[in-house]
N, C-alpha and C positions, 0 to 999 in steps of 0.2 A: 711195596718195597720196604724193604726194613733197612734198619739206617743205625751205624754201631754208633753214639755219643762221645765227645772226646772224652780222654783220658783223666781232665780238670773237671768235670763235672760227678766223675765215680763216688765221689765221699758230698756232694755237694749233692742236699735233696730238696723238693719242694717247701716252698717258708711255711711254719708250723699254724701260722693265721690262714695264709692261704687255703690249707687244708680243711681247716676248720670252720672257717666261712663256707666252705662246699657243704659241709655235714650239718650247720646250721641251717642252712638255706632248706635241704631235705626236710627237716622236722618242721618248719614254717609251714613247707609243703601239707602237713599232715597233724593240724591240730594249734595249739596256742601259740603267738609267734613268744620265737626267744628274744631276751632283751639282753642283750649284747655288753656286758662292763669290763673288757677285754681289750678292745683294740685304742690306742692314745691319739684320737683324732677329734681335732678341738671341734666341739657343736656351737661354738660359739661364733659372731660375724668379726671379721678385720675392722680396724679402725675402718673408719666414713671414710675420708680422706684418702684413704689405698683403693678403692672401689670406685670413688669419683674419678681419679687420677686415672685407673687402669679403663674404664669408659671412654673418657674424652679423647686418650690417646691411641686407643683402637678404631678410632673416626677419622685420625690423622692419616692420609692416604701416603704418607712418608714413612709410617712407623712397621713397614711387612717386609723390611728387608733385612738380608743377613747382617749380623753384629758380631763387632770384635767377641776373640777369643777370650780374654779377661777381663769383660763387660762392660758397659757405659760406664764414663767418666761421673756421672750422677751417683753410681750405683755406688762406687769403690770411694766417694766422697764421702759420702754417708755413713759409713759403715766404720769410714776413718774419723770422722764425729762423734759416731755413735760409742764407738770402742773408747775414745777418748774420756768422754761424758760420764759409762756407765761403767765405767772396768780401769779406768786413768790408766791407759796404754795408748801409746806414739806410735800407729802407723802411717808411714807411708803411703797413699792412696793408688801410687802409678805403679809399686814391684812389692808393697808388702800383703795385698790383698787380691787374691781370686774369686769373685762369684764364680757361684757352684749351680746347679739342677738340682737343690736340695743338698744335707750337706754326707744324705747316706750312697751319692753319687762322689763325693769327696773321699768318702771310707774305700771304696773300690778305686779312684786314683793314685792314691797316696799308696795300696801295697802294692799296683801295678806297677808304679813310679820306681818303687824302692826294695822289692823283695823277688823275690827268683827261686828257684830248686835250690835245696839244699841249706835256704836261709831260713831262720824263728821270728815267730811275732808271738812276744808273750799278747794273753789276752785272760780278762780278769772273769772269773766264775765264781756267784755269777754275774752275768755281762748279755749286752748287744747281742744276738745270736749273728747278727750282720756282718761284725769283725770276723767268725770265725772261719762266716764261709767267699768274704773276700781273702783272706789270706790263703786260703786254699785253691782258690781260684787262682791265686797268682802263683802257686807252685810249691809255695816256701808252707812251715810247718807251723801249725799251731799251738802254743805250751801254754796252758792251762797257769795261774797264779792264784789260789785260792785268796775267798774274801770270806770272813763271817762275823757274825754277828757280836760276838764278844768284842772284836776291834773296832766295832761300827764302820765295818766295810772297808776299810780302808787297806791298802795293801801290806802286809811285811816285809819292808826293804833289807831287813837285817836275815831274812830266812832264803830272800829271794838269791842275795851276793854268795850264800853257800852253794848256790846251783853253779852248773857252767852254761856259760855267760856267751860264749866264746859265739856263737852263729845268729844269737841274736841282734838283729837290727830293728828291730820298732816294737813301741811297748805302747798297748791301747791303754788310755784310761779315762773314766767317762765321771766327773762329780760337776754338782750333785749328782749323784749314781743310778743309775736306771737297773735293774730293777726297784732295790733296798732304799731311797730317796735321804743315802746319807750324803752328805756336806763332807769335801774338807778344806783345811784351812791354811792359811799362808806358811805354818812351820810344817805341813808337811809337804807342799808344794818346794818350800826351801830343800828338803830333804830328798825329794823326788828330781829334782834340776841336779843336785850333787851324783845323786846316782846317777844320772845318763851319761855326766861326764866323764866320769870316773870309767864306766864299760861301753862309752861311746855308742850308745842309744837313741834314737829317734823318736824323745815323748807325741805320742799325739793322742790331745785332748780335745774329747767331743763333748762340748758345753751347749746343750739343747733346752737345759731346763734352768737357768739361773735365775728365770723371773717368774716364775712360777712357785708362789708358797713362801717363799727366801728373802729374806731382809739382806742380806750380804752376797753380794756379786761376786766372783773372783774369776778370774781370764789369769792364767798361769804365765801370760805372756806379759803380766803385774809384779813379776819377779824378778830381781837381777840375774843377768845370766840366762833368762830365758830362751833367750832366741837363739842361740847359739845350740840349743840341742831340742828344742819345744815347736809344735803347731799346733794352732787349735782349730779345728771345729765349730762351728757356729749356724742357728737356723733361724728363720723367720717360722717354720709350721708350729711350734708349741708358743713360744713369746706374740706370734701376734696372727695368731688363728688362721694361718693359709695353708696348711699342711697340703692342699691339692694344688697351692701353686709351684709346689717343687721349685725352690729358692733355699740358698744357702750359701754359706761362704766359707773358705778358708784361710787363714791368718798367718803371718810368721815371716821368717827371713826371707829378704828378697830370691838367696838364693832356692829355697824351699820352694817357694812361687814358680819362679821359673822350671825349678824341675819337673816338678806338679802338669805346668803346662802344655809341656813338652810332649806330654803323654795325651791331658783334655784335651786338646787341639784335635788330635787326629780320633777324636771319638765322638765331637758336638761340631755343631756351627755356629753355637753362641747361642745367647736365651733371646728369645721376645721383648724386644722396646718394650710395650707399653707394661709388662710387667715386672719388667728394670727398674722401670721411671715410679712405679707406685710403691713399690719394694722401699724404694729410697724415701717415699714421703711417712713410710710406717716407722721409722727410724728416726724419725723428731717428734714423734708425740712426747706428752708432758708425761709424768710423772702419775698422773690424776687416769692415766689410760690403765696401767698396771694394776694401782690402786682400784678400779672397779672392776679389772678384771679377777683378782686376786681374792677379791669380797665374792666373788660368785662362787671359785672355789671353794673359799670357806664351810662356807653353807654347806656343799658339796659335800665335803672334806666330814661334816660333822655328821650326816648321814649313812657315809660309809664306816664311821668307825659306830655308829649301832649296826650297820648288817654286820661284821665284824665279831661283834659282842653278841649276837643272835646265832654267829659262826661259832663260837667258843674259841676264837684265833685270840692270838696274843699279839699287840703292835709299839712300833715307837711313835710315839704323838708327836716328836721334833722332826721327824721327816719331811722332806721337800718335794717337789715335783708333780707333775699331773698323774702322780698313781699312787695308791697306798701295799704295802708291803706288809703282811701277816703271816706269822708263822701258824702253820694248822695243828689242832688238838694232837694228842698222845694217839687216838683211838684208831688216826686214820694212820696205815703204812706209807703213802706219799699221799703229795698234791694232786694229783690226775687222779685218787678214788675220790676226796672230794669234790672236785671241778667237775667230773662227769656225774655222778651221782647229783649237783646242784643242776649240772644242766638237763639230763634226762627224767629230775622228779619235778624239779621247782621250774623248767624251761629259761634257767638263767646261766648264762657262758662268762665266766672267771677263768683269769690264766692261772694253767700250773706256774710254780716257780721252775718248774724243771728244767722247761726249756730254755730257759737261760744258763744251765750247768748244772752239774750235780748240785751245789752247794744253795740251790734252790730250791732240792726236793722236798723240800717240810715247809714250805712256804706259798702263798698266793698272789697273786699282784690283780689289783682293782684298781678300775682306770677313773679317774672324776671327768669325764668325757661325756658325760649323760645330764638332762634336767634331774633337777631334785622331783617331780613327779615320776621318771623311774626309777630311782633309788625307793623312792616310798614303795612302788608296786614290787619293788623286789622283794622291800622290806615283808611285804604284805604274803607273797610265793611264798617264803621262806619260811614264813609265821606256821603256815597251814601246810606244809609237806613236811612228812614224817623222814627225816633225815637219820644217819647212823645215829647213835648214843654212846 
């Protein structure tokens, strides 16, 4: 039987890892396996404390029933702690916070929530590949906002107010920035909260990597006047290694929450207790947890900026976040003839910057998601395959 697909799925195709993982898997099949510096999933374990906790409470013969829609009162305490502590922002715990299923299950409620046929969601390129194909999903149209590297990523608000403005309801923005790992900073957060009010905008910010690499935290809901047109995004997968426990939350005006929910509700039946409850206990560690995780990075971090220099790529060294961002040599026409050529001679899989937008085709992203004994064996492939010139 063959079966026509809806109509929201047309422009929406399989995810560009997913794909690629298929075609890795193949060559594994058939010779050296490839080693993998692609995908941003942390190798590293959870605090102790989150894994004790998630244990002892999967033993509790109380703990396998359904749970509220806007999750344990532990979970939304925490988090109002936590935000307090790291970010000096006053939420609310009972209507300013949502646990999420991860917070790239947030990105898909928030343009269900809020957008429709015939509406725009700017979205920044390059960016998330995630925003573009939930906004599509939801009906409404995706407008591209160029970022580059002369501005160090950051968006042109003064180029952006010459466009019409008029159908846009929500503008993604993601710093520290994923791909490019640039930062910004409180004047232009000030200056981004001006503009939503001004064309009555819907910022929402996906803050995934603030502890990762970054001496300076910033939660945009740290601004006056935030709340009033701002939600943020927020994860447990990169800050504190559970990317497979699909945890996350989202932030912002009560009324934001509520709407938000309105929608979750009729899609989940709430997360798992016991991994609520340990969720919550990975949100008091010290200070001294980041700090050794952040030291692993480093190391990380200095190994891939020699495969980098063995790449001929050009980088920013102040960059943040669990990937490193490289513009590729003059010689190559885009990122996908290096990236496949590294992966079919040397058997090493690097992302194009492409797929993040055009405005990533002269670039690479490299994930610190690996031990430093595969960055050496890369180092080492690299050394001894005959690459373009």
């Amino acid at each position: 039987m063959q079966m026509k697909i809806a109509d929201r799925l047309q422009h929406t195709e399989e995810y560009y890892f997913s794909k690629k993982l298929s075609e890795i898997a193949e060559l594994n099949k058939n010779g050296i396996p490839v080693l993998n510096l692609g995908i941003g999933s942390p190798d590293l374990q959870p605090p102790a404390i989150v894994i004790e906790t998630l244990v002892e409470e999967v033993r509790n013969p109380s703990s396998h029933s359904y749970q509220k829609y806007n999750g344990i009162p532990e979970l939304r305490n925490a988090i109002s702690k936590w935000y307090k502590k790291e970010y000096s922002v006053e939420l609310d715990p009972e209507k300013e916070i949502l646990p999420l299923i991860g917070s790239k299950e947030g990105i898909m409620h928030i343009c269900m929530t809020y957008l429709q046929s015939g509406d725009e969601a700017l979205i920044p390129n390059p960016g998330y590949p995630t925003y573009v194909s939930a906004v599509q999903l939801s009906g409404a149209t995706p407008v591209a906002y160029e970022l580059n590297e002369e501005d160090n990523w950051l968006p042109d608000l003064q180029a952006l107010e010459k466009k019409d403005l008029s159908k846009v309801k929500i503008m993604w923005i993601n710093y520290p920035h994923m791909p490019s790992g640039a930062k910004a900073n409180r004047e232009f957060f000030n200056h981004l909260i001006a503009f939503a009010k001004k064309h009555q905008i819907l910022i929402c910010h996906d803050n995934p990597y603030s502890f990762i690499l970054n001496e300076e935290r910033i939660s945009i809901l740290s601004l006056p006047g935030s709340k009033e047109v701002a939600i943020e995004l927020n994860s447990f997968s990169k800050t504190f290694n559970m990317a497979g426990w699909r945890l996350g939350m989202m932030v912002g005006a009560k009324e934001r929450i509520s709407e938000v929910l309105r929608f979750k509700s009729n899609m989940d039946s709430g997360m798992f207790y016991p991994s609520q409850l340990a969720a919550s206990k990975a949100l008091e560690v010290e200070q001294e947890w980041y700090d050794d995780l952040n030291s692993v990075y480093k190391i990380r971090r200095e190994k891939v900026d020699e495969l980098l220099n063995l790449l001929h790529c050009s980088y920013n060294k102040h960059q943040v976040g669990m990937f490193v961002w490289a513009k590729i040599p003059d010689n190559y026409e885009n990122a996908y003839q290096l990236t496949d050529e590294v992966l079919h001679k040397a058997r090493v899989f690097i992302t194009p910057g492409g797929i993040f937008g055009s405005q990533g085709n002269k670039y690479i992203r490299i994930s610190l998601c690996a031990p430093v004994s595969t960055f050496e064996e890369v180092i080492k492939r690299i050394n001894s395959t005959n690459l373009s010139d």
